[in-house]
C-alpha positions in Angstrom: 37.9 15.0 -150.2 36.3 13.2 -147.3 39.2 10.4 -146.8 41.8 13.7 -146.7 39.4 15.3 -143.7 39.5 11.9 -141.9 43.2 11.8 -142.1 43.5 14.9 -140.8 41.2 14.3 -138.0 43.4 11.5 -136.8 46.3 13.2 -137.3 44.9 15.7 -135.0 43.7 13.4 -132.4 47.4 11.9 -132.8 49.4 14.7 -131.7 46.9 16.1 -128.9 47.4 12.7 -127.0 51.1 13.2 -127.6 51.7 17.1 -127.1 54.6 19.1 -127.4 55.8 22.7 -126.6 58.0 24.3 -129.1 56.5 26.8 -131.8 57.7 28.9 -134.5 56.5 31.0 -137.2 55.0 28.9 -140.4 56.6 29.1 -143.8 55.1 32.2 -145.8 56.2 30.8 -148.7 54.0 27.7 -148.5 51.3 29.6 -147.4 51.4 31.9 -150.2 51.9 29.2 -153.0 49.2 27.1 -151.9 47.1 25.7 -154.8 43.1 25.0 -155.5 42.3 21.9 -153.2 44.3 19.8 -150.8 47.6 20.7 -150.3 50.8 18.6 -148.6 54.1 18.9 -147.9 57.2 18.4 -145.8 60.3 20.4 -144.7 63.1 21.1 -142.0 63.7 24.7 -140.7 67.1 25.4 -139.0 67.9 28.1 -136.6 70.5 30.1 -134.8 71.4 32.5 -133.2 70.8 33.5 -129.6 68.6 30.3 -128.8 67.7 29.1 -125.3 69.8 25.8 -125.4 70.7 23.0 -123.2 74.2 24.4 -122.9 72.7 27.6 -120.8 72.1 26.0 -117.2 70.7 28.3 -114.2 70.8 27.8 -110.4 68.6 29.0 -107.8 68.2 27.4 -104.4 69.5 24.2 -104.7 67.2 24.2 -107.9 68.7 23.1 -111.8 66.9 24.7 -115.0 68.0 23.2 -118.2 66.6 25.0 -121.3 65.5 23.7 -124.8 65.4 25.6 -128.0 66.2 23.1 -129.8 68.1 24.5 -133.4 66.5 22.7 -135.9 62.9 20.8 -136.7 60.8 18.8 -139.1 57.6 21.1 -140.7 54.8 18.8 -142.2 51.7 20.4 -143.6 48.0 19.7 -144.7 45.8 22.9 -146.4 43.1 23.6 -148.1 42.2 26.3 -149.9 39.3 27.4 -151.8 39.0 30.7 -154.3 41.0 33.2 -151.5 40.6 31.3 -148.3 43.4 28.7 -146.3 42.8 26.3 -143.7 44.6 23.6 -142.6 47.0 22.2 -139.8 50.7 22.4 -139.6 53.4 20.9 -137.6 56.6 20.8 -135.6 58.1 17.9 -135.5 54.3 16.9 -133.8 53.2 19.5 -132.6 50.1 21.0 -134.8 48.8 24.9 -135.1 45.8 25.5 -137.1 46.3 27.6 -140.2 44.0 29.9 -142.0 44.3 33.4 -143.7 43.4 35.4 -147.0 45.2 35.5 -150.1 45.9 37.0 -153.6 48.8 36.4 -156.2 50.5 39.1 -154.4 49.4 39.8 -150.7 48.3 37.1 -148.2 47.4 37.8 -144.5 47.9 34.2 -142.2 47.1 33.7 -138.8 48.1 30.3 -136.7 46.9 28.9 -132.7 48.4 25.7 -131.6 47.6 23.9 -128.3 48.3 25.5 -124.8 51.2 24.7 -122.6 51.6 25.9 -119.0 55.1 27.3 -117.0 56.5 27.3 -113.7 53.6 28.8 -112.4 50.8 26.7 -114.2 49.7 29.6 -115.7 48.4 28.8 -119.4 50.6 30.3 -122.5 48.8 30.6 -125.8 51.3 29.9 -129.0 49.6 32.0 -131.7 51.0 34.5 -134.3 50.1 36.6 -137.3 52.0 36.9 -140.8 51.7 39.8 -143.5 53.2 38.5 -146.9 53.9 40.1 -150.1 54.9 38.3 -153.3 55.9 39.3 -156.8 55.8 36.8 -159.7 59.2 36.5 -162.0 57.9 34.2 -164.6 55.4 31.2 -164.2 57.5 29.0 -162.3 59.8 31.6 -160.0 58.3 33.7 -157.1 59.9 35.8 -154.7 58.2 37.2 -151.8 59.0 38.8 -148.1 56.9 38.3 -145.0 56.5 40.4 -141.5 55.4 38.5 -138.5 55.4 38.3 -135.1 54.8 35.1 -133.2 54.7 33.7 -129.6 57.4 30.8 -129.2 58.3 28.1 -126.1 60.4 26.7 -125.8 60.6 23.2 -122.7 62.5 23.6 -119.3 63.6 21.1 -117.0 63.8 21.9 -113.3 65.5 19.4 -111.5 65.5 20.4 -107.3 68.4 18.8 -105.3 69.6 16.9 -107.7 66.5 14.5 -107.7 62.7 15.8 -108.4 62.2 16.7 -112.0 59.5 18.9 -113.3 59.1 20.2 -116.7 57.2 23.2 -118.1 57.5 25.6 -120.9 58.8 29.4 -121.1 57.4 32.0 -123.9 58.4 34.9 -125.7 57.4 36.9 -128.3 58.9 37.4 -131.5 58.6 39.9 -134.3 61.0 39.8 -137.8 60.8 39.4 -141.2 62.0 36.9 -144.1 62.2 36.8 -147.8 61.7 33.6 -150.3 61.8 32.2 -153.7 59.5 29.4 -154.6 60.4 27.2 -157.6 57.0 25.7 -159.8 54.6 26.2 -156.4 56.4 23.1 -155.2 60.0 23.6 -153.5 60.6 26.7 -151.6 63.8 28.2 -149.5 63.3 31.2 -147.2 65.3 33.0 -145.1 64.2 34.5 -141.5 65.7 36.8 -138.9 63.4 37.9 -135.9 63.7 39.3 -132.6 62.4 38.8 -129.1 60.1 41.5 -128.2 61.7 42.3 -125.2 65.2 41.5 -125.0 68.7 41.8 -127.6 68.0 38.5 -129.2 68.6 37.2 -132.5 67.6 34.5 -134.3 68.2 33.4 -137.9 66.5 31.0 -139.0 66.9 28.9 -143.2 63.2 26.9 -143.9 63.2 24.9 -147.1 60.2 22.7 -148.0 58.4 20.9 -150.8 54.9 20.7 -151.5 51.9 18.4 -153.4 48.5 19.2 -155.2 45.3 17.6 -154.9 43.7 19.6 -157.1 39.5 19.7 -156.7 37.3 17.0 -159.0 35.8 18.3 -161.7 32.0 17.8 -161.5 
């Protein structure tokens, strides 16, 4: 127990020194199958849809913006849980979000907070979100569950200004959508996402799968 806390203390000193910018809504279906003790696991989620991507290039007075939503990323994941309670960190690629929620069998309520990032303005924008899932239990090995979240993503820009100065930041937006899942054993999951930015006509579709480890707690 207290070598997994030190490894995640480094981890999380790791990725503060290193940063990053780009943040999506966590796997429900991890969340929702995590087991008594120290969890771990590793994934890749892939998007698309109406992204913000390098391809889209704006001009404005002699200045460049190139724009980064990338379509696909590596999840990796450390909880804990104890009786109904989840804590723990997850990541993008490297960036990290704390984790922690409630949760039965059937119903689990997740909330996650990762590091600020400032935009063109240096005003500070806070990636955070909040997940409602719902589960239902086919036999002891196959789950199937849907989730409702909404989530604040960034996404990097580049701003290059006459062709020479470069300055990057990060742009935000709110998302809101839904997903369903099936979990195999409380080990390998696939889930399926569509959500929507709050304010305008874009779609995103995103395919998570993941696999997942026990640690289960000593008995005394």
């Amino acid at each position: 127990m207290k070598s997994f806390w030190v490894s995640v203390a480094f981890l999380v000193a790791m990725v503060f020194l290193i940063g990053c910018s780009r943040h999506y809504a966590p796997s429900a279906a991890q969340m929702m199958n995590v087991r008594e003790g120290e969890n771990f696991g590793i994934g890749t989620t892939l998007r698309t849809g109406d992204l913000y991507s390098s391809d889209k290039v704006g001009y404005r007075e002699e200045r460049t913006f190139e724009l980064d939503e990338n379509n696909w990323n590596i999840e990796w994941f450390t909880y804990s849980k104890h009786s109904y309670f989840l804590i723990g960190l997850n990541f993008e690629n490297v960036a990290p979000r704390v984790v922690a929620g409630v949760r039965t069998d059937y119903l689990g309520l997740f909330g996650w907070y990762g590091i600020p990032a400032t935009d063109e303005n240096d005003h500070d924008h806070y990636p955070a979100g909040a997940m409602l899932a719902e589960q239902l239990p086919i036999n002891e090995k196959i789950k199937i569950g849907v989730s409702e979240y909404i989530s604040n993503n960034m996404f990097p820009v580049e701003e290059t200004t006459e062709g020479r100065s470069k300055k990057t930041y990060v742009e935000m937006y709110t998302e809101v959508g839904g997903g369903l899942y099936a979990m195999y054993n409380n080990t390998v999951s696939v889930e399926f996402r569509v959500g929507k930015e709050w304010d305008e006509p874009n779609y995103r579709y995103y395919l998570l799968v993941n696999i997942a480890g026990n640690s289960p707690p000593q008995k005394k």
